[in-house]
C-alpha positions in Angstrom: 39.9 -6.9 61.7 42.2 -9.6 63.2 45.6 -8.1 61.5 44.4 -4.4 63.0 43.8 -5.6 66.1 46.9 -7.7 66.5 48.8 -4.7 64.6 47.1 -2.2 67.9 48.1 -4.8 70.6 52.2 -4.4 69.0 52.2 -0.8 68.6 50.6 -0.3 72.1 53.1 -2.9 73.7 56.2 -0.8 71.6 55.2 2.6 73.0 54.4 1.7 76.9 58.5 -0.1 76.3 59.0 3.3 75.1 57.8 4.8 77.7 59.0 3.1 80.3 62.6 3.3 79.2 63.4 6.4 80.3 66.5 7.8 82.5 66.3 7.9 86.2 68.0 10.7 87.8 69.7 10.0 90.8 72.3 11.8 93.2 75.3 10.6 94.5 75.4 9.9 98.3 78.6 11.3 99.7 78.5 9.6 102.7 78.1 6.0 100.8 80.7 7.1 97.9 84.7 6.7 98.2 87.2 7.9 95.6 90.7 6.4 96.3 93.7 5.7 94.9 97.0 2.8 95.3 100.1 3.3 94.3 103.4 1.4 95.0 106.2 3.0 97.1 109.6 1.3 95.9 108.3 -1.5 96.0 107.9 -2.8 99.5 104.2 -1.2 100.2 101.6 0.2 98.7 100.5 4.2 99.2 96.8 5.0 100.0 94.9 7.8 99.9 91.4 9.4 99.3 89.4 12.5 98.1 86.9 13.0 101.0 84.9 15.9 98.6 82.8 14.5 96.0 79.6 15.4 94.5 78.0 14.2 90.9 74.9 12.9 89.2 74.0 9.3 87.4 71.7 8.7 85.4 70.4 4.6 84.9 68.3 3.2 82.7 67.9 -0.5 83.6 65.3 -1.6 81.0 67.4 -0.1 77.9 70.3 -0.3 79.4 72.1 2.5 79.5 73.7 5.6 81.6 75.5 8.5 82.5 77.6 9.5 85.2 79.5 12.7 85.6 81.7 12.4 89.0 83.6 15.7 90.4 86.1 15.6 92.8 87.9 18.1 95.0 91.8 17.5 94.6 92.5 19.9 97.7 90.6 17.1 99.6 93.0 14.3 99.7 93.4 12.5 102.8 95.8 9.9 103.5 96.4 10.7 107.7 99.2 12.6 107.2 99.3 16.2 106.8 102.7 15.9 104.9 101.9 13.5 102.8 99.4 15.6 101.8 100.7 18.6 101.2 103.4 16.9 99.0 100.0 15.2 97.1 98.7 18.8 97.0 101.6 20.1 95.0 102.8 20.8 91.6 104.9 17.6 91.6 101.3 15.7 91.7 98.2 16.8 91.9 98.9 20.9 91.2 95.3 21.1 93.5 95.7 25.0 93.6 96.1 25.2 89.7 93.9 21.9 88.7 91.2 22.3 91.9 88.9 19.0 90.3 89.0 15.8 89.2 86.7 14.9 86.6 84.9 11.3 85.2 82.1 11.6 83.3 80.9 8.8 81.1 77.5 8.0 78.8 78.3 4.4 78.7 77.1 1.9 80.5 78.7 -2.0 79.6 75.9 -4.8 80.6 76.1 -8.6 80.8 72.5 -9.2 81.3 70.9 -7.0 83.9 74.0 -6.2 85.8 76.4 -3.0 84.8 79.8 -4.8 84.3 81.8 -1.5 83.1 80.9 2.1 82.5 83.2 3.8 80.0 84.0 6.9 80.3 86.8 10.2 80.5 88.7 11.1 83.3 90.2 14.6 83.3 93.4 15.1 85.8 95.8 17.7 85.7 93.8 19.9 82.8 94.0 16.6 80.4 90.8 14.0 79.5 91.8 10.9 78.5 89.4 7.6 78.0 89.2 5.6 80.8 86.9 2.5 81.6 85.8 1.7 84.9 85.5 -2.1 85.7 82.4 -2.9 87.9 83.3 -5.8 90.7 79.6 -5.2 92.0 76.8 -3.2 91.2 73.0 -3.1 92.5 69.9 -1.4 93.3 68.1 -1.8 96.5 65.2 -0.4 98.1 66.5 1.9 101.1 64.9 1.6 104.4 65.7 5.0 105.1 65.1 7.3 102.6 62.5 5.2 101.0 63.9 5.6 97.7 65.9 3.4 95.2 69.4 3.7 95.4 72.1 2.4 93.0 75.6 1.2 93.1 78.6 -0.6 93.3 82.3 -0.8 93.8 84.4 -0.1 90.4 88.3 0.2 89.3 90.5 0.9 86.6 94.4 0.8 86.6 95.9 4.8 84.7 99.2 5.1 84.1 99.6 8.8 85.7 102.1 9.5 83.3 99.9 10.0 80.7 98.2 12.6 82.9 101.7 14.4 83.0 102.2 13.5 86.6 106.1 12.2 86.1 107.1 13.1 89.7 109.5 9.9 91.4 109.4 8.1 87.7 113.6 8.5 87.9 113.7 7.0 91.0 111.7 4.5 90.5 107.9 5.0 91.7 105.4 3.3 89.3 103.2 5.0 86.5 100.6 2.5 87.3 97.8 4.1 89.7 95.1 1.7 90.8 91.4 3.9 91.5 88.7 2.6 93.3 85.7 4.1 93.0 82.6 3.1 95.6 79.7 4.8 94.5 75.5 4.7 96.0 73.3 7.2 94.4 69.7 8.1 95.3 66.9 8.1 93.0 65.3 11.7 93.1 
């Protein structure tokens, strides 16, 4: 009677783990989420600039520890405060916006040290191609928000691309780097 019982008490203890590891669907807050990029200019300074249309989905599990994220950008949508500048971005000698209208990352997983996300790995697709990609997390929580009165999740991430491998070879000759830095702030709401 002892061994059933005790053998009850695990399974029961195994299924409500079960059942409470489940994935959390939550949408990202474009107001509270920033895609941006740095590059080098010859050296001397550093070009900025962001995609101010985003939309995408996460989901995050925090008791089995896992995720997915799949992140779409507008390329049309850069923005660096000069209309120039981003026409130039715009073109075929970047981003080809007109031919290649998103940017892509979409990952199932989630790296943890404990209870914190430390990376999520994942493919970015630029320019038509996917290539692997892993995103380092510098922070990442969950809070309660006073205002929505939901859970919301997040952090601040990067990863370093070389561009080339993308096919974007524009300035290479003259000297521009093939090492893009992308920083990725991200909130989404539980739903």
């Amino acid at each position: 009677m002892r061994k059933s019982l005790l053998g009850l008490a695990v399974a029961t203890t195994l299924l409500s783990a079960v059942a409470h590891a489940e994935m959390a669907n939550y949408a990202i807050d474009p107001s509270h989420t920033f895609v941006s990029f740095e590059i080098g200019h010859f050296g001397t300074s550093t070009n900025r600039g962001r995609f101010d249309k985003k939309e995408g989905t996460v989901q995050f599990d925090r008791t089995g520890k896992s995720g997915k994220v799949d992140v779409s950008v507008d390329a049309a949508s850069i923005n660096t405060g000069f209309a120039s500048f981003e026409k130039h971005l715009r073109s075929p000698d970047l981003f080809d916006a007109e031919k290649y209208p998103t940017i892509k990352f979409a990952s199932d997983k989630f790296v943890f040290d404990g209870d914190k996300v430390t990376e999520v790995q994942g493919n970015l697709t630029l320019l038509g191609k996917t290539l692997p990609v892993t995103l380092k997390a510098n922070q990442f929580n969950c809070y309660q928000s006073p205002q929505s009165k939901r859970e919301v999740c997040g952090g601040d991430f990067d990863a370093t691309i070389d561009r080339t491998a993308f096919g974007m070879d524009y300035g290479i000759k003259w000297g521009f780097p093939k090492n893009v830095r992308m920083i990725v702030q991200i909130e989404a709401v539980k739903q």
